[in-house]
VOVOZA-411839 format. One line per 10 residues: their letters; for each residue x, y, z of C-alpha. Coordinates in steps of 0.001 Angstrom, whole numbers, plus 500000, padded with zeros to 6 digits. Layout:
<rs>
a = X/Y/Z  ...
</rs>
This chain:
<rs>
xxxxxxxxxx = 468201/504053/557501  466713/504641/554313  465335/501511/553578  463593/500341/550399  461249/498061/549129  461292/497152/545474  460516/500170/543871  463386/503238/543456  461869/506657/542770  464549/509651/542543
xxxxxxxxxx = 464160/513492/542945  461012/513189/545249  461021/515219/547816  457757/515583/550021  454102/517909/549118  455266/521237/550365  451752/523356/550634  449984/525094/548463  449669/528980/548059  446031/529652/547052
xxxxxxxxxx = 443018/531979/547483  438867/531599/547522  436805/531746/544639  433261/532086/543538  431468/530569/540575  433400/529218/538029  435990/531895/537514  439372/533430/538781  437437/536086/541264  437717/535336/545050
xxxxxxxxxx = 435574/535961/548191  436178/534808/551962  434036/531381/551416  434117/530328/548226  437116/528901/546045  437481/528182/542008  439387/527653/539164  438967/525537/536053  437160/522774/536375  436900/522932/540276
xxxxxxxxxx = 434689/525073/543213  434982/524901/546626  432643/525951/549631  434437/526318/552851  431216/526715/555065  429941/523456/553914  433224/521745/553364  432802/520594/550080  434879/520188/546579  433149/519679/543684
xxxxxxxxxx = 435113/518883/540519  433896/518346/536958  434579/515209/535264  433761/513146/531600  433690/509458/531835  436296/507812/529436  433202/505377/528361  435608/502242/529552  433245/499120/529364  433374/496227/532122
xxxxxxxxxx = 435918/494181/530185  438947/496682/530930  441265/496636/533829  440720/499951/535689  444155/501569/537672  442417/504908/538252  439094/506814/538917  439420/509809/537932  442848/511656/536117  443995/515037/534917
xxxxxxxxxx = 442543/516301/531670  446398/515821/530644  447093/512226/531586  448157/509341/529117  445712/507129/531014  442538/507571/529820  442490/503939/528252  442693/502921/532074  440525/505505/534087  437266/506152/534365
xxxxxxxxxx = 436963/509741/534242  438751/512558/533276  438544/515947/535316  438669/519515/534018  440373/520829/536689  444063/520487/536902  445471/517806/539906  447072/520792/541727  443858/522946/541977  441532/520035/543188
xxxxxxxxxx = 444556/519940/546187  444166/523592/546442  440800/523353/546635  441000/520714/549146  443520/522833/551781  440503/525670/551153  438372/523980/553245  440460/522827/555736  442480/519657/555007  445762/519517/555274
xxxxxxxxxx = 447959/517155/553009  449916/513983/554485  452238/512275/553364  452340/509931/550168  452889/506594/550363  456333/505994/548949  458815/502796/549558  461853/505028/548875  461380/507258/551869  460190/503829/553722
xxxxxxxxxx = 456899/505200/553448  454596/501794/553211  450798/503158/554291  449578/506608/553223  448878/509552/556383  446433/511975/555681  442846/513570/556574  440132/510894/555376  437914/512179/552310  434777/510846/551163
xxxxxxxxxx = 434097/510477/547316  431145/510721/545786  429989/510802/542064  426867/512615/540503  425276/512124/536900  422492/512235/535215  420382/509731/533459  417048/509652/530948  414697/507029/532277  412423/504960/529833
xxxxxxxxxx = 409807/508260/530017  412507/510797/529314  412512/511889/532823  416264/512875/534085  417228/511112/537020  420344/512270/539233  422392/509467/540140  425111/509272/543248  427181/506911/544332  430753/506513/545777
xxxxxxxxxx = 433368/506803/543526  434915/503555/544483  431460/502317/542760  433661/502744/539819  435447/499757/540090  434424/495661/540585  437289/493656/542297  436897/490453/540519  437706/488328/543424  434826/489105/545267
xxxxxxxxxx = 432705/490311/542398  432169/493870/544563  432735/497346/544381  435898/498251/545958  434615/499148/549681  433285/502843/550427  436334/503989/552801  436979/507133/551316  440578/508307/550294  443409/510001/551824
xxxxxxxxxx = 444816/513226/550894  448144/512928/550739  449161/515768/548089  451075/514624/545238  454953/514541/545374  457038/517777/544148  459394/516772/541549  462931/518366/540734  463383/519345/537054  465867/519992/534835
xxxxxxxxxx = 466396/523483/535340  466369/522775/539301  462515/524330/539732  460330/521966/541636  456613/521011/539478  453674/519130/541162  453863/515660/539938  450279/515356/539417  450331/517992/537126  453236/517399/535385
xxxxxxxxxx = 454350/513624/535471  452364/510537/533872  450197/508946/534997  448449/512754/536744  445649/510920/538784  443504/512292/541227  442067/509247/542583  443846/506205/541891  442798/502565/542722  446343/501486/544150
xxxxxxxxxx = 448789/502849/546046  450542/505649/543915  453047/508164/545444  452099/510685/542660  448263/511105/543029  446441/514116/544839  444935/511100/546849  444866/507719/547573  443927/504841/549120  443859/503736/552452
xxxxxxxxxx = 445670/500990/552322  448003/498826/551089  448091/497434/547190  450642/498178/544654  449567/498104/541340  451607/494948/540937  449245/493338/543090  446184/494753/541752  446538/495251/538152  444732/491758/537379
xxxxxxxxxx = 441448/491917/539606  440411/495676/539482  437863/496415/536573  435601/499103/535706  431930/498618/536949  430164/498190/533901  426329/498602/535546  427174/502464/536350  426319/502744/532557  428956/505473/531982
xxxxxxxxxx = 429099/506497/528084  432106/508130/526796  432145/512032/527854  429184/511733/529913  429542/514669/532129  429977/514142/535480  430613/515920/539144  432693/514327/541983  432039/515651/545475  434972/515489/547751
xxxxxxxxxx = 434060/516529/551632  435416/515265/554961  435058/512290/555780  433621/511971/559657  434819/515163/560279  432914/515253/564194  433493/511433/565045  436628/509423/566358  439902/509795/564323  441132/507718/561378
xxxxxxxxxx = 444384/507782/562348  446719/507836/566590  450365/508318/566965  452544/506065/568564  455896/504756/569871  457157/501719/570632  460749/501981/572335  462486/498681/572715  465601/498335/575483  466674/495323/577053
xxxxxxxxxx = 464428/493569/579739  467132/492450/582151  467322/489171/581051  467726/487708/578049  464869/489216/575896  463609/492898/575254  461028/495535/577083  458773/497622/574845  457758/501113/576414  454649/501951/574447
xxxxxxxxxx = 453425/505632/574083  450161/506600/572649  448160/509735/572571  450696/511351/575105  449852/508223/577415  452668/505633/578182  452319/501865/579360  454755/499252/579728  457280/497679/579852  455672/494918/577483
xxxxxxxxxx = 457499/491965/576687  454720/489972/574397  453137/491247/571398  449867/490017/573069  450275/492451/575675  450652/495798/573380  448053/494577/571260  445983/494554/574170  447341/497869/575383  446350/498991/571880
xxxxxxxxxx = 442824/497423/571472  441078/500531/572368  442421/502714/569596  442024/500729/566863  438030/500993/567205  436179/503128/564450  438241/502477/561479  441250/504494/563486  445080/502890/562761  447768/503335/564922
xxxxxxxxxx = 451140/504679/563102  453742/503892/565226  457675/505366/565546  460090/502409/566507  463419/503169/567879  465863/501105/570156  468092/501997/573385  471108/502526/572198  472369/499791/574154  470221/497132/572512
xxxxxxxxxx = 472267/494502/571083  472120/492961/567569  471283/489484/568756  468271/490981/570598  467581/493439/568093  465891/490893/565868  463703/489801/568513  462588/493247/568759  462149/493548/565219  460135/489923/564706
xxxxxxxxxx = 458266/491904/567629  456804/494935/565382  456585/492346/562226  454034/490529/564565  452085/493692/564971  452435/495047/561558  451294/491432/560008  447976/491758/562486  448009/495502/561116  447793/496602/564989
xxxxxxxxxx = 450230/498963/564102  451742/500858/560632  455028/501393/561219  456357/504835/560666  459303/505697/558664  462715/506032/560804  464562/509487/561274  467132/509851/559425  470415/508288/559883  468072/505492/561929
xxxxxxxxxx = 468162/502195/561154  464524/500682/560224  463143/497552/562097  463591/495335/559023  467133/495728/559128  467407/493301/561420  465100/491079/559828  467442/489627/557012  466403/486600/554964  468094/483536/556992
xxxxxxxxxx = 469127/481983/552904  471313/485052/552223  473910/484188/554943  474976/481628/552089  476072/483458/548789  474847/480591/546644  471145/481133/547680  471157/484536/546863  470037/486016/543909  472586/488718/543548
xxxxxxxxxx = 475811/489638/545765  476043/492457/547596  478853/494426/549331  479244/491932/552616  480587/494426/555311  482113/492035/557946  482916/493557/561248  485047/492369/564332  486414/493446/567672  490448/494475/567756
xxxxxxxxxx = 492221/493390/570392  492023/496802/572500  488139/496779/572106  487405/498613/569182  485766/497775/565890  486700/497453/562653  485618/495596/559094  486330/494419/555707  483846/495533/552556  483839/492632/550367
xxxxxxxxxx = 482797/492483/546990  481851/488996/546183  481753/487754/542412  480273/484361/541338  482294/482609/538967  480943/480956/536049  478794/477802/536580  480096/474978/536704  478661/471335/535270  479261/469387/538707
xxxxxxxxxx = 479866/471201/542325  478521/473910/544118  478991/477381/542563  482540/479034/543379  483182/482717/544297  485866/485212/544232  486220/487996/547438  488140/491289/546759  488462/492517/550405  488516/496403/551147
xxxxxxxxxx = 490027/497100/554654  487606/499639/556480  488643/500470/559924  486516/503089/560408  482890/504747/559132  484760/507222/557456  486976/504815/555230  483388/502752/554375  482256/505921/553062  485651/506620/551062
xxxxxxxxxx = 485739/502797/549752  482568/502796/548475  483005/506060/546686  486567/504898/544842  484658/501651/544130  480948/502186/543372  477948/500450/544009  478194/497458/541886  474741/498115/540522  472930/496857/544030
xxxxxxxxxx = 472101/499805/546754  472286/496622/549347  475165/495896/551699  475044/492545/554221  476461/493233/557338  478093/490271/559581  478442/491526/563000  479335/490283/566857  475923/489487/568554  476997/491366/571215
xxxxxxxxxx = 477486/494955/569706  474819/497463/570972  472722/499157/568343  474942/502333/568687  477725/501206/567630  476016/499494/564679  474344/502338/563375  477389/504723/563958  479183/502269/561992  476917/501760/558914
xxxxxxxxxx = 475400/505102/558830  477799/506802/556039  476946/504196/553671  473066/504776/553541  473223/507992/551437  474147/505377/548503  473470/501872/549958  469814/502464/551901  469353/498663/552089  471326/497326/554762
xxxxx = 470772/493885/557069  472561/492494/559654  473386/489031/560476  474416/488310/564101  477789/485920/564324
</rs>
């Protein structure tokens, strides 16, 4: 399932890579080791980026969403530095010396954490002391910014390189967001799908906009010229990130079994989320993070699917694991962890398609699409509602019924089914509807 969280981007389609060459000096001529263009140079012995950059001049009173930005962003009034070099050729730079892009952190594609090789930052200026003396400064480029809660610098954990998305265009060609799309950063200081980098981990903007200001003590005047140095982060120590997979099937009894792979190694069956957290422990030393696939037996049954799913919310919430988007046509663990108010139509905020499905008398399954419309308010009495029933015996007519009928303006659907039915059958059911209704959640009758 394609499951979203909030925020809808269209026409992204993943970073493919880059085509580029080496460079030397500051112009378009190549050798084997060394990498430029505009703005930008690149050694690949030493493993280093270095990217020039002009400091907007942003004083300590201004909410800061960004580090450092194209030279054609809209956003200077809210970063702190502007590069030369265009977004695409600081991630062309970067795959010249070895890194590979991730993947971007984007809630449409149920992509909640950003994956990607672990970058250090660093930022070079210089300064006139009281004699006239220049004085090279250096710091991290998270330096940049005070969080206001704790009256520090944003922590020194480097950045991810996820690549920016590719973005369709009118005339069907595909551009480099980055380069192409406001707001073009480099190195923002929330999570943003768009950005050559980013951070490693989780804050939306929404969440961050109030607290994140620029660090007036760097002293940075308006077009002060300055150099960010971009290089591996830890590149011969323990990795920042392990793969993993938790595969849930039922225990024999009355709960679930989680077979836990890691590395290539497998444990299990666990049945607490004590036990894989334990199982767990000795990855998660070093800064490392454990991204972990979920999927389900197909035999799992909706009444024990949400004890699976309360399962990975445990480890999620304890950030012992990052869950991993689903393949597609999967169904994602938080289908199964519907808000308990929405089984009632007057606590929810908007009505959905309710897809209600039963067992016919020779075994099969079949449904009803509702669409559910609140009628107007009235002074005394619970609100009333109107159904208009669709009958949809079959994943094939849910598809056709929601085409002849639209979406109703929500990409949600609220699906009622037996307890009993296996997590096959559910997803075979549903699975039509997701190219145009990604949100689904089940409620076990």
């Amino acid at each position: 399932m394609n499951h979203g969280q909030g925020m809808h981007i269209g026409l992204l389609l993943l970073v493919g890579t880059l085509a580029m060459g080496g460079a030397n000096g500051f112009t378009e001529e190549t050798t084997s080791d060394r990498f430029e263009r505009p703005g930008v140079i690149a050694d690949r012995r030493e493993r280093i980026v270095r990217v020039e950059a002009v400091a907007t001049g942003l004083d300590k009173s201004i909410q800061t969403e960004f580090i450092l930005i194209g030279p054609k962003s809209g956003h200077d009034y809210e970063a702190a530095a502007i590069s030369r070099a265009a977004p695409s050729d600081v991630h062309a730079a970067l795959e010249f010396i070895g890194l590979r892009p991730g993947r971007p952190y984007n809630p449409a594609r149920l992509s909640f954490w950003a994956r990607g090789p672990r970058v250090e930052v660093f930022v070079e200026w210089d300064e006139t002391d009281a004699d006239g003396k220049t004085i090279r400064r250096r710091a991290h480029a998270e330096e940049a910014i005070v969080d206001r809660r704790t009256n520090q610098c944003l922590p020194p954990m480097g950045f991810v390189f996820t690549g920016s998305v590719r973005v369709k265009q009118e005339d069907e060609s595909e551009a480099y967001a980055a380069d192409t799309f406001d707001p073009m950063a480099i190195l923002p200081a929330f999570n943003e799908t768009t950005a050559v980098l980013d951070i490693p981990r989780q804050g939306s903007k929404e969440e961050l906009y109030d607290f994140q200001y620029m660090n007036g003590a760097l002293g940075w005047r308006e077009k002060q010229p300055l150099v960010f140095e971009f290089r591996p982060a830890r590149p011969d120590g323990p990795p920042f990130e392990s793969n993993a997979r938790l595969h849930f099937a039922p225990d024999g009894g009355d709960g679930v079994a989680v077979e836990l792979t890691i590395n290539g190694a497998t444990s299990g069956p666990h049945r607490e989320a004590e036990a894989i957290a334990d199982a767990l422990h000795p990855y998660l030393k070093a800064d490392t993070r454990v991204f972990a696939a979920i999927s389900f037996a197909e035999d799992l049954a909706l009444k024990r699917l949400g004890a699976a799913a309360a399962l990975v919310q445990q480890l999620s919430d304890r950030d012992i694991v990052r869950v991993e988007p689903p393949p597609d046509g999967e169904l994602f663990y938080r289908a199964f962890l519907p808000n308990p108010a929405f089984r009632e139509r007057a606590r929810r905020p908007a009505q959905p398609w309710e897809l209600r499905l039963r067992r016919t008398e020779n075994g099969g399954l079949t449904g009803d699409l509702i669409r559910v419309t609140r009628k107007s308010d009235e002074a005394d009495g619970p609100p009333e509602f109107v159904e208009e029933r669709f009958a949809v015996p079959t994943p094939e007519a849910l598809r056709t019924v929601l085409n002849e009928q639209g979406s109703g303006g929500l990409s949600v659907i609220l699906v009622f089914a037996p307890g009993d039915l296996p997590y096959a059958v559910l997803r075979q059911f549903v699975r039509p509807a997701l190219s145009t209704h990604p949100i689904v959640y089940f409620f076990a009758e």
